[in-house]
PADOMI-404076 format. One line per field, with one value per residue (C-alpha): residue number from 1; y, z, x; residue in three letters. Coordinates in nm, 2 decimals. Example, Ala and Ser with C-alpha at 12.3 -4.5 7.8 and 13.67 -1.06 7.14 Angstrom:
<pts>
num: 1, 2
v: -0.45, -0.11
w: 0.78, 0.71
u: 1.23, 1.37
residuo: ALA, SER
</pts>
This chain:
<pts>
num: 1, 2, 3, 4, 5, 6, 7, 8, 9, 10, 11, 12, 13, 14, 15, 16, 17, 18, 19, 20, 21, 22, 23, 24, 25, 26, 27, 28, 29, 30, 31, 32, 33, 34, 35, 36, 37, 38, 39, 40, 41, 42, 43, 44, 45, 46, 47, 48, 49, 50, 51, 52, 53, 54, 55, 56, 57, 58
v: -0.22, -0.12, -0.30, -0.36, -0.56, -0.41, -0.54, -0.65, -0.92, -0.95, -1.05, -1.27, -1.49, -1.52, -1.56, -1.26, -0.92, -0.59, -0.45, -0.77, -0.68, -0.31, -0.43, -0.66, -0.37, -0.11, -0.43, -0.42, -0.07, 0.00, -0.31, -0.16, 0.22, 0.03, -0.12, 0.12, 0.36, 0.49, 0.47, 0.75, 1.04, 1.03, 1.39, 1.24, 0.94, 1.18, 1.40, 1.11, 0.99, 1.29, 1.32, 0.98, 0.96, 0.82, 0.90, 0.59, 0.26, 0.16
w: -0.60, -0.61, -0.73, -0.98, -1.22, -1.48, -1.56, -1.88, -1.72, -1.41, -1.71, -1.91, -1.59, -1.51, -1.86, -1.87, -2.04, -1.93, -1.97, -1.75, -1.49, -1.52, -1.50, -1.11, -0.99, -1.07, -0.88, -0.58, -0.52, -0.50, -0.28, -0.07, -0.08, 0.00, 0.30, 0.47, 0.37, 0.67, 0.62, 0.94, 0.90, 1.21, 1.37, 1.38, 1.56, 1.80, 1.85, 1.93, 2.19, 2.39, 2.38, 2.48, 2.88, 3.00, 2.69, 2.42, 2.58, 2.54
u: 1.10, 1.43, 1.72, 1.99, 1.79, 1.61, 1.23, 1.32, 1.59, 1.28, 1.04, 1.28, 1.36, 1.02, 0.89, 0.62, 0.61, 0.73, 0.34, 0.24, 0.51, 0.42, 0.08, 0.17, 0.34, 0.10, -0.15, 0.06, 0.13, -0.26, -0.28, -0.03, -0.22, -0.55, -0.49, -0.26, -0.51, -0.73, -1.09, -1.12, -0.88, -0.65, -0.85, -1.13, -1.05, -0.80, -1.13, -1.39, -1.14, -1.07, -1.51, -1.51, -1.55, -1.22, -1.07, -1.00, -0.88, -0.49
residuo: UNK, UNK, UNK, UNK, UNK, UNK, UNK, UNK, UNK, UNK, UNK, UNK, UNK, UNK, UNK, UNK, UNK, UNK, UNK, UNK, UNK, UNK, UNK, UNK, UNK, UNK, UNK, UNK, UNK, UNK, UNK, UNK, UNK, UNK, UNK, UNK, UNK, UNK, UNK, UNK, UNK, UNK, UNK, UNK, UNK, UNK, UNK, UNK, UNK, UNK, UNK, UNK, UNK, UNK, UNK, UNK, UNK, UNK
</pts>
């Protein structure tokens, strides 16, 4: 998250911690990670499509 506040004037404002904020934004970030993560890794999908008759559908 970058900015030009600090976390400790992010925490005051919203009245939390800076280990809970640490805590949201460590949260997030493996949110984030997780589900822009692929579950296949991209040559495999590349190589089932070109053994795929036709090739993979558009």
């Amino acid at each position: 998250m970058a900015g030009s506040r600090t976390i400790s004037a992010l925490a005051a404002q919203h009245g939390v911690s800076r280990k809970f904020d640490y805590a949201q934004t460590d949260r997030a970030r493996a949110a984030l990670e997780d589900a822009f993560a692929s579950a296949v890794p991209e040559d495999e999908v590349l190589s089932s499509c070109r053994s795929a008759s036709g090739g993979c559908a558009r």
